[in-house]
N, C-alpha and C positions, 0 to 999 in steps of 0.2 A: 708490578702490574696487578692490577685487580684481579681476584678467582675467576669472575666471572667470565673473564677476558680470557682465560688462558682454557676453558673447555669448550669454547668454541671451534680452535686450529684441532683439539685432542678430538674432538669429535670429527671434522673432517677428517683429521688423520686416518682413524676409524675406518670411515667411509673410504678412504683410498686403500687403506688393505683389504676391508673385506670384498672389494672390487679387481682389485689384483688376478685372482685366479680366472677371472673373468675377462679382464682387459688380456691375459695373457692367449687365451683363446685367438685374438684378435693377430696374435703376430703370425709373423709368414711361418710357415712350414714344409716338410717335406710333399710333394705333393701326393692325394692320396685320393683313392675313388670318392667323387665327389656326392653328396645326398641328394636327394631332392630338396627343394624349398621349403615344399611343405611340411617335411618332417622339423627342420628347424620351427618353424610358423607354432609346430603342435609342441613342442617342447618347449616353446615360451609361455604359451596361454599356459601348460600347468603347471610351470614354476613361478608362476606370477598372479593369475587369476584370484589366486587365496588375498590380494588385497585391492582389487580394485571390482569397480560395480560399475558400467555404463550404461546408458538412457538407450543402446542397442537393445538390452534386454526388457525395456517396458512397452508396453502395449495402452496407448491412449494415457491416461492417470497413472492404471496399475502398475506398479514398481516390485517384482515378486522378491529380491533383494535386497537387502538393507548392508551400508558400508560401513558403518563405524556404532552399530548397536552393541556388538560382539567385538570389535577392533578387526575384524576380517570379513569376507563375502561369504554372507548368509542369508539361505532362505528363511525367509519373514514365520514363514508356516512354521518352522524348527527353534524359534525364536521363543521362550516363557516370559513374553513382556509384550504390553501394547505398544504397536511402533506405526507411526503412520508416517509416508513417505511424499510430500509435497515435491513431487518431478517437474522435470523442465518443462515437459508440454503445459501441465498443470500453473506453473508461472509464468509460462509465457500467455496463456490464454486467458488468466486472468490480468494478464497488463500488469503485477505488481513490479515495483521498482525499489520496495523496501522490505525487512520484514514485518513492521507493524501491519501494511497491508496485505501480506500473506498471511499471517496468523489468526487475522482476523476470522480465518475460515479454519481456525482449528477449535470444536467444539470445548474440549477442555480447559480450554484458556482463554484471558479475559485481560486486558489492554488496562493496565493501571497508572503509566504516568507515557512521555514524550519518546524517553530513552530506553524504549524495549524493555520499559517495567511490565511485570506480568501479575497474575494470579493463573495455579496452574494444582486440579483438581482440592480448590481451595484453598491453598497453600501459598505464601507469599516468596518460601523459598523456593525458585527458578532456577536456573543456570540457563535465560535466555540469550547468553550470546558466546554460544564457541564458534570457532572456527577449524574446519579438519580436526576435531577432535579437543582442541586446546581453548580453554578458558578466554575471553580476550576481556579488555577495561573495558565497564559501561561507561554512562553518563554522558554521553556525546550523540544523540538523536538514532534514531531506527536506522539499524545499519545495513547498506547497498544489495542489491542483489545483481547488479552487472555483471560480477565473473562466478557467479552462483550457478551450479548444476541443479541443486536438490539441497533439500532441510529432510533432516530426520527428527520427529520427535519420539522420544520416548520418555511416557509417561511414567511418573512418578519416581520412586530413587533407585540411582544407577551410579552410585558413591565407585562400585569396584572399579570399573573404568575411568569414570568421569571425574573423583574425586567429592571433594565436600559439599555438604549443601544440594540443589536440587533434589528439594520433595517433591515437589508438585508434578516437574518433569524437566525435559534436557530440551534445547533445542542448539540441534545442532548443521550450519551452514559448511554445504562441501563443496569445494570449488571446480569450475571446470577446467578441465582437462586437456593436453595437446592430444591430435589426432592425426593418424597417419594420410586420408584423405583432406586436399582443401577444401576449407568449407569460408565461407565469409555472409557476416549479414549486419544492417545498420538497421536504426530504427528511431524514426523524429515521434516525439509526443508536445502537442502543444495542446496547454488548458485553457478555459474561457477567464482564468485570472492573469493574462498577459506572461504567460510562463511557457518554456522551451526548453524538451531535455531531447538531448541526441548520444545515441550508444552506439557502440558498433562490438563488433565478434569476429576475432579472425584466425585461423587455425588452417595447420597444413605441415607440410614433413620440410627440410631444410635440407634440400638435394647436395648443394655445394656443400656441406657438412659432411658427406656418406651417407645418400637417401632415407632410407627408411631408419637409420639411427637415431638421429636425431630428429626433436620437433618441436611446434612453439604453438602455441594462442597468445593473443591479446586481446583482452575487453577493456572499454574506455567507453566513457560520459562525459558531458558538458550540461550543466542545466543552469539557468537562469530565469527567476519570477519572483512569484507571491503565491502565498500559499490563500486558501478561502478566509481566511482571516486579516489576511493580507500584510501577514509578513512576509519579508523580505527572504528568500532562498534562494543560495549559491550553491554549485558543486562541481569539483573536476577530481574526475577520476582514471587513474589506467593502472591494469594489472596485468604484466606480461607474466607469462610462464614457458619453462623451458622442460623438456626432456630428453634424455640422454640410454638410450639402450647400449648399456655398455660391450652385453651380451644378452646369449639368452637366456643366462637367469638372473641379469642385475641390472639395475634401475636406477635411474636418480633422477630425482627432479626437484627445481628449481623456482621457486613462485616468489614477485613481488607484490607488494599493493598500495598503492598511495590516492589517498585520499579525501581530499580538502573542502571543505563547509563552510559556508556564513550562514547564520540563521537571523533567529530572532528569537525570543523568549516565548512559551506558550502560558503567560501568568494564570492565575484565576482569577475568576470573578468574586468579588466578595457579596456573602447575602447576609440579609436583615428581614429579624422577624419573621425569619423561617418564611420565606418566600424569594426563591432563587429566581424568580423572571423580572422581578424589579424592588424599586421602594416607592413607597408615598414618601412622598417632600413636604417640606414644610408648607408649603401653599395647598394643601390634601388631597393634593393629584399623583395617581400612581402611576409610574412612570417606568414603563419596560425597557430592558437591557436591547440593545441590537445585536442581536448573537454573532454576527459576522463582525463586530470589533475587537481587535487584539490591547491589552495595556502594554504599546510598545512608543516606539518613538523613532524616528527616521536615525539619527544618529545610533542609536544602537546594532550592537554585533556581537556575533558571538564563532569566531573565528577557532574553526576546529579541522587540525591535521593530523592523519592518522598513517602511518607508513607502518606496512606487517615484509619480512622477507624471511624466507623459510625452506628449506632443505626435505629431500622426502628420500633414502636411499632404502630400497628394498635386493634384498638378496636372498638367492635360493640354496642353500647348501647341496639336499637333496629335494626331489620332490615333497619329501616327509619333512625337513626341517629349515626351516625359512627365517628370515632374520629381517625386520624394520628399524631404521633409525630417523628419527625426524629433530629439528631444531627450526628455533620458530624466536624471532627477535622484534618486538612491536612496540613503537614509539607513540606518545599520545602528546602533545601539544597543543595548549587552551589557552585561549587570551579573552576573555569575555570583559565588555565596558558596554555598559548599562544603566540606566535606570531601573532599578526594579521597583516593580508593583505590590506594594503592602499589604494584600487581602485581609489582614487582622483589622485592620482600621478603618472605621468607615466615620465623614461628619454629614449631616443631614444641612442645606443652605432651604431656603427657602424656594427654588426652583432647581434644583440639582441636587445632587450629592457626590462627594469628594474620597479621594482616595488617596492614601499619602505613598509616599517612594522617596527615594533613596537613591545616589548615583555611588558606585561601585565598579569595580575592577578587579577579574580573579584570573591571575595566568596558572596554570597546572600544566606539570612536564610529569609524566609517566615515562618508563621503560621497563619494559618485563622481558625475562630470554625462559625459553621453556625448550625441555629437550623431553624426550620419549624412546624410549630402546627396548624393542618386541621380539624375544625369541617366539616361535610359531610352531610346533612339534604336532602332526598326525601321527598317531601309534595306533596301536590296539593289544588291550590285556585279555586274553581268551575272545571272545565273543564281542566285549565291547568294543568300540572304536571312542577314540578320542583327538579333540580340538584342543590342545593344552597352549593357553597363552600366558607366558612370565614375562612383565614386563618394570622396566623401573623409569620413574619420571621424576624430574628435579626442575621447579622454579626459582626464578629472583625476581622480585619486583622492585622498583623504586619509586615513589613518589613524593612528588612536591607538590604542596598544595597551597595557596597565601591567598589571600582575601586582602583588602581593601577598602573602605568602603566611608562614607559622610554618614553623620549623625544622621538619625532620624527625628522627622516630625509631626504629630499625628493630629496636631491641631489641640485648641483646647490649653495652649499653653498662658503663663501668667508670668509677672514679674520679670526677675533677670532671664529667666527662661524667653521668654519672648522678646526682647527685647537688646539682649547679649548678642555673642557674635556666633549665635546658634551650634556652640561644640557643646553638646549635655550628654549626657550619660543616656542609653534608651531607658531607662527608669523617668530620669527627666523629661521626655520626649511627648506627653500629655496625653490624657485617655485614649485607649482604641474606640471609643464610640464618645460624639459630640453631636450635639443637636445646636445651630441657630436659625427656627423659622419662620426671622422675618429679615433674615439678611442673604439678599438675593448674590447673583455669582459678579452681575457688574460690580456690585458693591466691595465684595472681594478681593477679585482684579483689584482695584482702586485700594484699597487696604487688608492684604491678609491678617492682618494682629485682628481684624475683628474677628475671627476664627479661628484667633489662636494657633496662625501660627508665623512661625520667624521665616522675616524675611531672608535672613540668610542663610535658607536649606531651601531644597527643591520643593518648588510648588506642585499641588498633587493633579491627579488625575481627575479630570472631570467625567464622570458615568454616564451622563446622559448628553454629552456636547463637544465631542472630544475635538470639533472645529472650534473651539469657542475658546479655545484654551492659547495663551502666548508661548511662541517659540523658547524652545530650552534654551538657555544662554549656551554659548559656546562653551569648553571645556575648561580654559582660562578664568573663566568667569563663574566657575560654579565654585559650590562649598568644598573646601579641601577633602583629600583622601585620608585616611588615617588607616595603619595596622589596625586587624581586628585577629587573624591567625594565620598564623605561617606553619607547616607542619610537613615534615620530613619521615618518611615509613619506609618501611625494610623489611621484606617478608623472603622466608626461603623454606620451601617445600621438597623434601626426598618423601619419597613415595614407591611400595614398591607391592606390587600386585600379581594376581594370578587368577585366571579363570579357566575352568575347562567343561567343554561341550561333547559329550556321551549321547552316545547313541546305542541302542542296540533293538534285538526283535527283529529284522531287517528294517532297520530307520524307521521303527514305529515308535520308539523311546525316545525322549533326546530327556538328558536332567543337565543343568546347569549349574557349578557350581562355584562359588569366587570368593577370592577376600582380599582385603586391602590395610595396610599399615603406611600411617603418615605420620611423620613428625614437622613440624610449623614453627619457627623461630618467629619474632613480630618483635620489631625494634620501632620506637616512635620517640621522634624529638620536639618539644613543642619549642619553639623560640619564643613566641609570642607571649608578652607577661606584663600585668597589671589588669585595671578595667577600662574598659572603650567610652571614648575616645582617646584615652589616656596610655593607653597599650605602649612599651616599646620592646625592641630587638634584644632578646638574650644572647649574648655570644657563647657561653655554655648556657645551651638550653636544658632542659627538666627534660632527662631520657627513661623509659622506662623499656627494658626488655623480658621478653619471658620467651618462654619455650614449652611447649606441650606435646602433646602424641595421641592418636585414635586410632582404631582400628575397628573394620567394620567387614559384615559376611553378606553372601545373597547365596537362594537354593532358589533353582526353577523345574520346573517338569511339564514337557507337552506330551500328549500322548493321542496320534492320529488313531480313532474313531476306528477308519478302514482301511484297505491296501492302497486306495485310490489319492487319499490324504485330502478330501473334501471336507470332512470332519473332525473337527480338532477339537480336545481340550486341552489347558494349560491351566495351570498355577506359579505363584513366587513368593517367596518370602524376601524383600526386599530391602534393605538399609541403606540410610547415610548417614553423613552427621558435619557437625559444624564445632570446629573445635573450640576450647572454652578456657580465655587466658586467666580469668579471672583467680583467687583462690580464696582459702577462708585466713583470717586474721589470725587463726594460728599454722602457717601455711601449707593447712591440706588440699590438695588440688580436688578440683572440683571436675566432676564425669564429663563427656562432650555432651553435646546436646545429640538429640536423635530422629531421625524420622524412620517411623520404623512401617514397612507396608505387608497386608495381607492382600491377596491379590489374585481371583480366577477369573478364569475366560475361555468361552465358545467361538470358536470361529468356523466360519462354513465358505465351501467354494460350490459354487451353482452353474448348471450350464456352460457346462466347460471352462471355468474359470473366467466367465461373463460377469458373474455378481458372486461378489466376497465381500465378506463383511464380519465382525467379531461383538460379541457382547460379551464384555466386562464386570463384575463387580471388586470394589478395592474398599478396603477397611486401611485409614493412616494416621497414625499418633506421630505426634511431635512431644517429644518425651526428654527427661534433665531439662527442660525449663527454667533457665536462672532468673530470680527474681531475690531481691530483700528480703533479710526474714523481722518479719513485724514484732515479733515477741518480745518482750521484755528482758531487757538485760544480754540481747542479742545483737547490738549496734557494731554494721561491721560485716555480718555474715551473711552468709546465701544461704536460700533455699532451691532445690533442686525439685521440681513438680513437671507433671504431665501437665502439658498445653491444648493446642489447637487438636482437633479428630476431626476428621472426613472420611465419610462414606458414601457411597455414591456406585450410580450403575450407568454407565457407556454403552454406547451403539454405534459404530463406523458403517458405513457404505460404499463400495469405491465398483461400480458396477459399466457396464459394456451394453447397456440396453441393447440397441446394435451394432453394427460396425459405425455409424454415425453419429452416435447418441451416448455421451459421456454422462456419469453421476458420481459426486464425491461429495460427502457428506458426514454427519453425523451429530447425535444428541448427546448430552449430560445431563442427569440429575446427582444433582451434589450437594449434602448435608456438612457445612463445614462451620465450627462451633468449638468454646472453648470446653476441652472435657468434662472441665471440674464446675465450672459457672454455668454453661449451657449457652454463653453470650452468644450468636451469630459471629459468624466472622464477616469484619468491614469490606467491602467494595465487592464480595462474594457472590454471584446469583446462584439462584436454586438450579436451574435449568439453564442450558442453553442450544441450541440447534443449528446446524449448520448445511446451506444446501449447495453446488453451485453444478448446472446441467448446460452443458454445450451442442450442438446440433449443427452435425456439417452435410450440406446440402452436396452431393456429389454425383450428379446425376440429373438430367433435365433442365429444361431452363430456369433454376437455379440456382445452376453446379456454379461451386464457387462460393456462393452464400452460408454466411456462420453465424447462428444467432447462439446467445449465454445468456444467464439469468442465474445471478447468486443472491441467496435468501439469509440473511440470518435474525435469529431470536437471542434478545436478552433477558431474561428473568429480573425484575428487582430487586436492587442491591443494598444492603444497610451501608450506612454512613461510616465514616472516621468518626470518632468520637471524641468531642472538643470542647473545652469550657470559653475558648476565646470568646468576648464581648457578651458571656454570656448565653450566646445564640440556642436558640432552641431545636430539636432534633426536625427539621423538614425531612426529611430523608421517609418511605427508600429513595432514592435513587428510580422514577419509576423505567418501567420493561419498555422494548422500544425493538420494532423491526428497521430491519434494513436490506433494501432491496438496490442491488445493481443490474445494469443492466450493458450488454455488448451484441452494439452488429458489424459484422464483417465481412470483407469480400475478397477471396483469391483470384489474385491475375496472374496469367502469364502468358505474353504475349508468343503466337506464333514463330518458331527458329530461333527463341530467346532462350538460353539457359537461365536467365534471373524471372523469379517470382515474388509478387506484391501482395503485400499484404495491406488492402485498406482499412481503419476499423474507427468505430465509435463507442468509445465507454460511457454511460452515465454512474456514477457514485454516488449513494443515495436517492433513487429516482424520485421517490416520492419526497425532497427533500425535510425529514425529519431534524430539527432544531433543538431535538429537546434527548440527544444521543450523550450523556456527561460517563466518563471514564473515570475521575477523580469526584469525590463528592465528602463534604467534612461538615462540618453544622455549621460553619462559617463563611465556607466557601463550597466555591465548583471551579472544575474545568470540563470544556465541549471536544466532541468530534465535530465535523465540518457538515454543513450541508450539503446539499444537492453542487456536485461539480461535474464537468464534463470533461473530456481527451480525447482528442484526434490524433488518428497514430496512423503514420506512414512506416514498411517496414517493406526491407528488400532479402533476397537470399539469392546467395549464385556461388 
């Protein structure tokens, strides 16, 4: 049996003894003067409270607790890290259904690719997708918010906890939770692009079980449409959860999630001549892109299932010593068949211009198992008080990855090339840029060899005519598949950690202080061998393994201003790192890489905790930099240099104007650049701001009535930096608002216990066209324009 396999029973095991003394509680006994309730009630909340955070305790936005910053419930004030808390009211009132559309409203970060790629306080290293805590696979579209309570981000590195990587910041997705009272609510959104998603929420205690013991939630979606582009988007979703009060100081709980997708590809656009809104053609007409077209095609999909099931056992020894164990098994499943869109390639016809593609097939199977084991110890040495958390964490991952795919054709081709049975090498595949114009697109049609190119590969994309274009042949009928890489990886991560949070002064101190050692196996087997189209299957593939180790610290310090704790300062010294397999040719291991942060902050509470808000300034090097060493007679070795630096100064707002009148908010100014060259960093803006203010009418005739209004600002972003076709720097990237907008109405009908939520989103009101999140000298990719959403939503 596989290792992997046998610490998963070891682990429940676990879980059933450290529950034992617990379940033993439960049997019959002599009988004896019985307690009150209550008392039982209050000896659960404090052997337990130390790990969980509920939406009981916020007020409007405000979230004064943060659950997984520190790995336990803490207040945010006691916290030496910027941490900002996106609550349920806060998602559910802006209608998001994903996190790219929640993020969007986080000042610090900036939306760089489809798959929850980020930039975060200029930094390209993210850790934008955990889940409770634990890392999950990206590459599979902006992931759901249906059984989503809350996201925690915290900015910048948070390696002790979180492990590798994430400089820029953490975002972290926590799910919701079973509740002792039942609660239930659905919720239809239909868009004006033929599109319908319907969710529901259902939670309550499971009587026949032993009442109050046991209890569950389910959240579930169904969506079906097109997105403003007008790809094709499917989803079904359902994520039950279970929980189990063993006793009153042990816990388990239970969560599944499955998840299933068809998309479509978000290709880019390719530009010429540094002018991203169109080209002149050869007839000397400039001719602009339709921003609402995708390079996709009715036969394309990209079928993606994602199934996470996961274990949560909490135990209380005493008050003072508490005990977490979690296991966490998540399957990733890809089948994507396509055409893809060649943005390097552009030919110029006489009334069009053409775009070449490629038909392709990439199935990927992932499986990761991830375990977590938190001892929890409050003490105290004279005066101080202490939060001591030892904890050790172990991954496995597997992946398979294979590609597929037909030669390509970029036009421009001659001889056997054009004329063969179209299998060439991409070397053979003909210029990425071609000009014929005086030969228009019927003439094409009618004969592609006069543009160079074969007829037996996929005909390309027409830019300006995309009706004008004939049906893709069936799949029988197109150019064969061929290997291009098959690749098999093996990762396995021990880890083992401590942090501890000191207080003292009467809780006017709190310092932080943590560290982490990991050690990273990384096995990779390539099968794939030869050159394409010519590839074939190594049965002993070329394996290469290595093994490395990091180890990395944080120190923090808050220190409240007055008794009152309105006034706060903090500081941190914060690190990660990204380990570094590589070594030098005579095999000295080479240092990990580093992000290494300086980091203080103000924070103020106003008006009784009405307006809170923190200013930040962060100094962060990205430092061991591996790159080639250029020198002579050094072929072979690394050099280890300082990289990217960002500085920069933050502003949050998260305010209570009045009881009716939400504000959550916040700016960025961020200088991010390579240390040593002074380059700009790509896709980076200087500034960014973020607004979004709700208003609930509650009184008069027009109780009921909710209006929103979210603002944001992007600054101008430099480009990727690309020599393809040449192309010339168009970039930045220019700045661009974006303004939403929500009106809503609360019903509820007289002797009815259910209430209605009717509401109106528009996304992008002023519909901006010219919003690009990817931007290279070659190409672009868009955000959407102006969209709208009708949303029906019930509670009872």
């Amino acid at each position: 049996m596989h290792p992997t396999y046998l610490r998963i029973p070891i682990a429940l095991l676990a879980g059933v003894w450290l529950a034992a003394p617990a379940a033993a509680q439960l049997a019959p006994k002599p009988a004896t003067p019985a307690k009150p309730v209550d008392e039982t009630a209050k000896s659960e909340a404090i052997s337990l409270s130390v790990f969980e955070v509920t939406t009981d305790q916020d007020i409007g936005y405000q979230s004064t607790n943060a659950a997984e910053a520190t790995r336990m419930n803490t207040p945010i004030e006691n916290i030496p890290m910027n941490v900002t808390v996106f609550n349920q009211q806060f998602i559910e009132d802006l209608i998001a259904t994903d996190t790219s559309a929640l993020l969007a409203y986080e000042p610090s970060a900036v939306k760089t690719s489809e798959n929850d790629g980020f930039l975060a306080r200029g930094s390209a290293s993210v850790g934008a997708n955990f889940l409770n805590g634990f890392a999950q696979t990206g590459g599979f579209g902006s992931q759901p918010l249906m059984n989503i309570e809350r996201v925690e981000v915290l900015r910048g590195p948070a390696a002790v906890l979180y492990g590798s990587g994430g400089y820029g910041a953490t975002f972290n997705r926590i799910t919701k939770q079973p509740r002792e009272k039942p609660f239930s609510s659905a919720r239809v959104i239909a868009s004006n692009y033929s599109s319908f998603r319907g969710e529901f929420d259902n939670t309550g205690p499971l009587p026949f079980l032993g009442g109050k013991t046991f209890a569950y939630r389910i959240n579930g979606t169904y969506d079906r449409g097109y997105t403003w582009f007008k790809q094709r988007r499917e989803e079904d979703g359902l994520a039950p959860t279970f929980s189990w009060k063993i006793g009153p100081k042990t816990k388990v709980i239970f969560e599944y999630l499955y998840n299933w997708r068809e998309s479509q590809a978000s290709w880019e656009t390719p530009v010429h001549n540094g002018i991203p809104q169109g080209i002149t053609t050869g007839d000397g007409v400039f001719r602009e892109y339709d921003r609402s077209v995708a390079w996709v095609n009715p036969e394309d999909y990209r079928h993606n299932t994602r199934q996470v099931a996961s274990y949560d056992l909490r135990h209380a020894f005493t008050d003072n010593l508490q005990f977490r164990s979690q296991f966490q098994y998540e399957t990733k499943k890809q089948d994507n068949r396509e055409a893809q869109a060649l943005s390097d390639g552009v030919t110029i016809l006489r009334d069009t211009a053409l775009m070449p593609r490629l038909w392709r097939h990439i199935p990927r199977d992932t499986d990761n198992y991830r375990t977590r084991n938190e001892l929890i110890w409050n003490t105290k040495t004279g005066p101080v008080k202490h939060r001591l958390l030892f904890g050790h964490g172990w991954i496995e991952q597997y992946d398979l990855n294979i590609t597929y795919r037909s030669p390509r054709s970029n036009g421009g081709q001659t001889g056997a090339n054009l004329t063969g049975n179209g299998r060439t090498t991409d070397a053979n595949a003909g210029p990425l840029f071609n000009s014929y114009p005086n030969l228009t697109y019927a003439q094409f049609i009618a004969d592609p060899t006069l543009a160079g190119f074969n007829r037996n590969n996929l005909l390309p994309y027409n830019l300006f005519n995309r009706g004008a274009e004939p049906p893709l042949p069936p799949e029988s009928q197109r150019p064969g598949l061929y290997l291009d890489t098959e690749t098999k990886t093996y990762i396995a991560n021990q880890d083992l950690y401590f942090n501890d949070l000191l207080s003292f002064a009467d809780d006017r101190f709190f310092v932080m202080v943590g560290g982490r050692y990991s050690e990273v196996k990384r096995r990779t087997q390539a099968f794939a061998t030869g050159t394409f189209p010519n590839k074939v299957r190594n049965a002993s593939p070329a394996t290469v393994a290595v093994k490395t180790d990091a180890s990395t610290g944080s120190v923090g310090l808050v220190y409240h201003l007055n008794s009152e704790r309105t006034l706060t300062l903090y500081g941190n010294l914060n690190n990660s790192f990204n380990p570094e397999f590589r070594t030098q040719p005579d095999g000295e291991a080479l240092d990990p890489e580093e992000g290494k942060q300086k980091e203080i902050g103000f924070r103020f509470s106003f008006l009784t905790g009405r307006l809170v808000g923190l200013v930040t300034y962060f100094d962060l090097l990205q430092d061991n930099v591996t790159r080639s060493d250029p020198n002579p007679g050094r072929t072979g070795y690394f050099l280890q240099e300082s990289g990217q630096r960002s500085t920069g100064v933050e502003f949050s707002l998260n305010a209570r104007m009045t009881s009716n009148w939400y504000v959550m908010g916040g700016f960025s100014d961020t200088d991010a650049r390579n240390d040593i060259t002074g380059v700009p960093k790509d896709l980076s803006p200087r500034y960014r701001f973020t607004m979004f203010n709700r208003y609930n009418f509650n009184q008069g005739k027009l109780k009921g009535l909710n209006l929103s209004l979210g603002t944001i600002y992007t600054d101008e972003r430099p480009l990727t930096v690309s020599t393809t076709r040449n192309s010339p720097n168009w970039g930045p990237m220019p700045d661009y608002w974006r303004v939403d907008a929500i009106a809503g109405y609360k019903l509820k009908l007289k002797g009815s216990r259910v209430s209605y939520d009717l509401s109106l989103k528009i996304n992008n009101l002023f519909d901006n066209q010219d919003i690009y999140y990817v931007g290279v000298n070659h190409r672009y990719t868009l955000d959407p324009g102006r969209e709208w959403q009708a949303v029906l939503s019930a509670r009872f």
